[in-house]
C-alpha positions in Angstrom: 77.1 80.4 104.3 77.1 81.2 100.9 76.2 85.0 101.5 79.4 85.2 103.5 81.6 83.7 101.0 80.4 86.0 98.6 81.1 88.5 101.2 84.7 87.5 101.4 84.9 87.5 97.6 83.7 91.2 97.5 86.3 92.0 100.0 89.0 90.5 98.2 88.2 92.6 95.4 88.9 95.4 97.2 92.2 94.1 98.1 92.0 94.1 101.6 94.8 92.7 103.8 94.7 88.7 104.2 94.1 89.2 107.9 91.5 91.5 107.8 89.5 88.8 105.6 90.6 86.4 107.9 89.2 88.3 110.8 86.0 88.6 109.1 85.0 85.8 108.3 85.7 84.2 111.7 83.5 87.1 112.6 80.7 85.8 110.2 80.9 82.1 110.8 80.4 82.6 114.6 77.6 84.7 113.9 76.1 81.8 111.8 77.0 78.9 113.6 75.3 80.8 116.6 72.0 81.4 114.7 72.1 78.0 112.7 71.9 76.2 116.2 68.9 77.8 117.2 67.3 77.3 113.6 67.6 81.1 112.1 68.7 82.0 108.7 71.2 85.3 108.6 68.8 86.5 105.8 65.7 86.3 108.1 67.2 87.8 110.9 65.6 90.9 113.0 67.2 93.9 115.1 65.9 91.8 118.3 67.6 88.4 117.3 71.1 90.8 116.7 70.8 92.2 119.9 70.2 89.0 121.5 73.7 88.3 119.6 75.5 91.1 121.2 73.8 90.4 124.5 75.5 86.7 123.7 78.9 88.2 122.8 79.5 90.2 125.8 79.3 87.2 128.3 83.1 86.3 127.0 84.1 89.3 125.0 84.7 93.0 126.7 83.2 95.9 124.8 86.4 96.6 122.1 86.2 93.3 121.1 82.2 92.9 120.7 82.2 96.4 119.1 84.4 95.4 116.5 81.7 91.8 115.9 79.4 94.7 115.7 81.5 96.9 113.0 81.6 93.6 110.9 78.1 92.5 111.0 76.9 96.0 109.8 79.5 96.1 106.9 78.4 92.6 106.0 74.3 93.5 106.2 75.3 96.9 104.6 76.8 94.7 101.4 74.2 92.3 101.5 71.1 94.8 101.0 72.8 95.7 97.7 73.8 92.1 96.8 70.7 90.3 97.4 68.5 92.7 97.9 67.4 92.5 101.2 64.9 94.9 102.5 65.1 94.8 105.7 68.3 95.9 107.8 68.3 94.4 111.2 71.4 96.3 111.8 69.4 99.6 111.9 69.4 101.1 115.3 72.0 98.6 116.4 74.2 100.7 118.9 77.8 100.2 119.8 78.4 99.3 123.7 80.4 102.7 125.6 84.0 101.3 125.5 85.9 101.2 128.9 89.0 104.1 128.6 92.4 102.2 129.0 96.2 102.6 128.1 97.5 100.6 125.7 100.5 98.2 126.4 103.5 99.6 126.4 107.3 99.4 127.5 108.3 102.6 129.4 112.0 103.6 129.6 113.4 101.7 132.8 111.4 98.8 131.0 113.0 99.3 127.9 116.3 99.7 129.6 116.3 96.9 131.8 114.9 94.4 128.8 118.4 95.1 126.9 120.0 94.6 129.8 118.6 91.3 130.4 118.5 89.8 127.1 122.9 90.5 126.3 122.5 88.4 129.2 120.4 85.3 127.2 122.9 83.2 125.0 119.7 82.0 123.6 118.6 85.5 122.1 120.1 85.6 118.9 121.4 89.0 117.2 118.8 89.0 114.9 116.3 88.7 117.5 117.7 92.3 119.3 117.9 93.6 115.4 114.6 93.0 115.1 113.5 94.3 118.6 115.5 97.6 117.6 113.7 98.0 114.5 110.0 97.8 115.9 111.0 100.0 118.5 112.6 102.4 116.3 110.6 102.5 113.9 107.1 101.3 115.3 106.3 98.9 111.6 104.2 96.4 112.1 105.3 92.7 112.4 104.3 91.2 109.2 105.8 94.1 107.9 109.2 93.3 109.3 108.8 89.8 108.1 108.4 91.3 104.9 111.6 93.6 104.5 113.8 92.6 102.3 117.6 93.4 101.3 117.3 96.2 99.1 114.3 98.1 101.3 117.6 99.6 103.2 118.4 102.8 101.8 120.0 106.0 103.6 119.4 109.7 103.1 121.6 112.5 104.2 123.0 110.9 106.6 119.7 109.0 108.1 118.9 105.2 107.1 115.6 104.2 105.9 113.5 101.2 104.9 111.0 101.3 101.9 108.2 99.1 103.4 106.6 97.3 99.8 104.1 95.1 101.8 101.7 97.1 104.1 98.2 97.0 105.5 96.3 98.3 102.3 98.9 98.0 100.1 100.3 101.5 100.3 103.9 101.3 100.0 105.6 104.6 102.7 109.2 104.8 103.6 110.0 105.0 107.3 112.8 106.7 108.9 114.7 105.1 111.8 117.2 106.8 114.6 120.9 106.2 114.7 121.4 103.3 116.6 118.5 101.3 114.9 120.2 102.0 111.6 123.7 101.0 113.6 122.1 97.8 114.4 121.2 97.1 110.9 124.0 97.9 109.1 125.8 95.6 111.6 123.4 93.0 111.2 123.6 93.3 107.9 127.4 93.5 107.0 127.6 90.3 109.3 125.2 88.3 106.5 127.3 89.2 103.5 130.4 88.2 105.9 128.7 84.5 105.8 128.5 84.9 102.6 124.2 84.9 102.9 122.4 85.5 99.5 118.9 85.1 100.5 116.8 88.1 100.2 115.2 88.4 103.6 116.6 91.1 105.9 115.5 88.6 108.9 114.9 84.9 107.6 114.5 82.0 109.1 116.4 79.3 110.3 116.6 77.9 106.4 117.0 81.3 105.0 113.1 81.3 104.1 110.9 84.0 105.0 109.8 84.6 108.8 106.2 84.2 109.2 104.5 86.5 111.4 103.7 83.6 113.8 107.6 82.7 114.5 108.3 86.2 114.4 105.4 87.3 117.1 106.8 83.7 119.2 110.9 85.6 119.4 109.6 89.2 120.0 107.2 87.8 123.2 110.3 85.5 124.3 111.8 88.8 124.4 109.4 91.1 126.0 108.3 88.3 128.7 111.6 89.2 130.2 109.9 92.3 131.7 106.0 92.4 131.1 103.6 89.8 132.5 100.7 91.6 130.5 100.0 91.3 126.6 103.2 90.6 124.7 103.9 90.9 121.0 104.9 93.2 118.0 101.5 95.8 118.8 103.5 96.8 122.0 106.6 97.5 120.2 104.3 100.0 118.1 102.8 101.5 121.3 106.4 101.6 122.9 107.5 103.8 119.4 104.4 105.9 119.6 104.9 106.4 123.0 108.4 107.6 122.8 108.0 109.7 119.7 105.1 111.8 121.6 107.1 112.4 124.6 109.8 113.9 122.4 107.4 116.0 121.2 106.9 114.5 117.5 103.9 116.0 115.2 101.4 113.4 115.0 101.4 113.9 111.3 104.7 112.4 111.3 104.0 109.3 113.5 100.4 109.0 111.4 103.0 108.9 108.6 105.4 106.7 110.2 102.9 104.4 111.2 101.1 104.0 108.0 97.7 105.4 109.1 95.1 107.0 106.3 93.0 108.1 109.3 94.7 110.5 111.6 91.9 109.8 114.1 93.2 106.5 114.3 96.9 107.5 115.1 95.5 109.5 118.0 93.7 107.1 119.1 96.2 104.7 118.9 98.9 106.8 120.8 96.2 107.5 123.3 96.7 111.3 123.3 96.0 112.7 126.6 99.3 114.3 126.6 98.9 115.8 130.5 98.2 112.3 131.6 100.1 110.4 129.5 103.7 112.3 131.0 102.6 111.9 134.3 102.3 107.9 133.9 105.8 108.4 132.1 107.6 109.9 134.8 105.9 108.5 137.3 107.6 105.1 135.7 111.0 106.3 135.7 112.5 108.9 138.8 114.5 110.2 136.1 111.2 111.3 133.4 
């Protein structure tokens, strides 16, 4: 284990996001608790044993998933030829499975509609809650990133309202635009706090006033969404939902790669699967309206 903690120190160096290390290493340790049992060191390793690995994966793990073991291993074998020295990749050669094609989750508009309708109708969803749900729909930020906004992120330009987001995935601050009625629902929300006289910094604290963590927050958005979906539920469909909505409005992906907080545009396309022809026909095929 200690190559992978000295792994994990490299990539804390590099100021990656907590998560990220988290996912790695999880990554890691199953990839040595795997070969421990069967009496292998990760520094003896061949290309066989890591395909037998990836053959190993893919019995509970579809190909996204045991792609991104194999985009970890590599980085990790990558480092540790530099770090210790190690002459022999075993990652060479080591190909990527052909990933099924599939929509991401999303909300489309009678969804969207009907969720509203049926959560005015829950006393038990609070109005932070639907603040909350109008800002990840309207804006598409990411949940730890809502967790993070704090009073004075709120600022307004010419007439539009805006949030400066300080605590991002890699650390690069962006401000995001947001339409009218998400910046209604805030100012609302807001104006309400300084009516109960609340002084805690948090836009959307907890029940003491402390920070949300992404956990409780990720627990009130699904209590929300499982109102209308019976698939994958959580703050990444929110995102979808906002990409998907921005693109049938006709939005330049440079501006949702923007809003999104992407460095790689091919990631923003492939995250708002692009296939504009076939993505409108699911769309209206949703809704008899389009």
């Amino acid at each position: 284990m200690e190559e992978i903690e000295q792994f994990i120190i490299r990539l804390k160096e590099k100021r990656l996001s907590v998560r990220t290390i988290e996912d790695y290493y999880a990554v890691l340790k199953k990839l040595f608790v795997y070969h421990q049992a069967i009496g292998k060191d990760l520094m003896d390793l061949h290309r066989n044993d890591l395909r037998e690995y990836i053959v190993f994966l893919t019995q509970t793990n579809n190909s996204i998933s045991t792609n991104h073991h194999i985009v970890v291993i590599r980085s990790f074998y990558s480092w540790l030829m530099d770090w210790s020295g190690l002459k022999n990749n075993p990652c060479i050669n080591l190909d990527y499975l052909k990933e099924e094609e599939r929509l991401p989750v999303f909300l489309v508009r009678h969804e969207l509609q009907r969720l509203y309708e049926l959560i005015d109708e829950d006393n038990f969803i609070t109005t932070q809650d639907v603040t909350m749900l109008d800002v990840m729909v309207g804006t598409g930020i990411r949940t730890t990133e809502l967790c993070n906004l704090k009073a004075g992120d709120y600022f307004e330009h010419d007439g539009f309202g805006f949030f400066r987001l300080r605590v991002t995935k890699g650390d690069n601050e962006r401000e995001v635009v947001m339409p009218e009625y998400t910046r209604d629902s805030v100012l609302r929300f807001i104006n309400a706090m300084k009516l109960r006289a609340y002084t805690e910094e948090w836009i959307f604290p907890n029940s003491k006033g402390k920070q949300l963590t992404r956990q409780a927050a990720y627990q009130r958005i699904s209590r929300m969404l499982v109102k209308v979906l019976s698939r994958k539920k959580g703050g990444h469909t929110l995102r979808h939902t906002f990409a998907t909505l921005a693109i049938m409005r006709d939005v330049p992906l440079k501006a949702i790669q923007k809003q999104l907080g992407h460095q790689d545009p091919n990631t923003t396309t492939k995250y708002t699967h692009l296939d504009i022809t076939k993505m409108k026909a699911i769309y209206e095929a949703a809704h008899p309206k389009g």
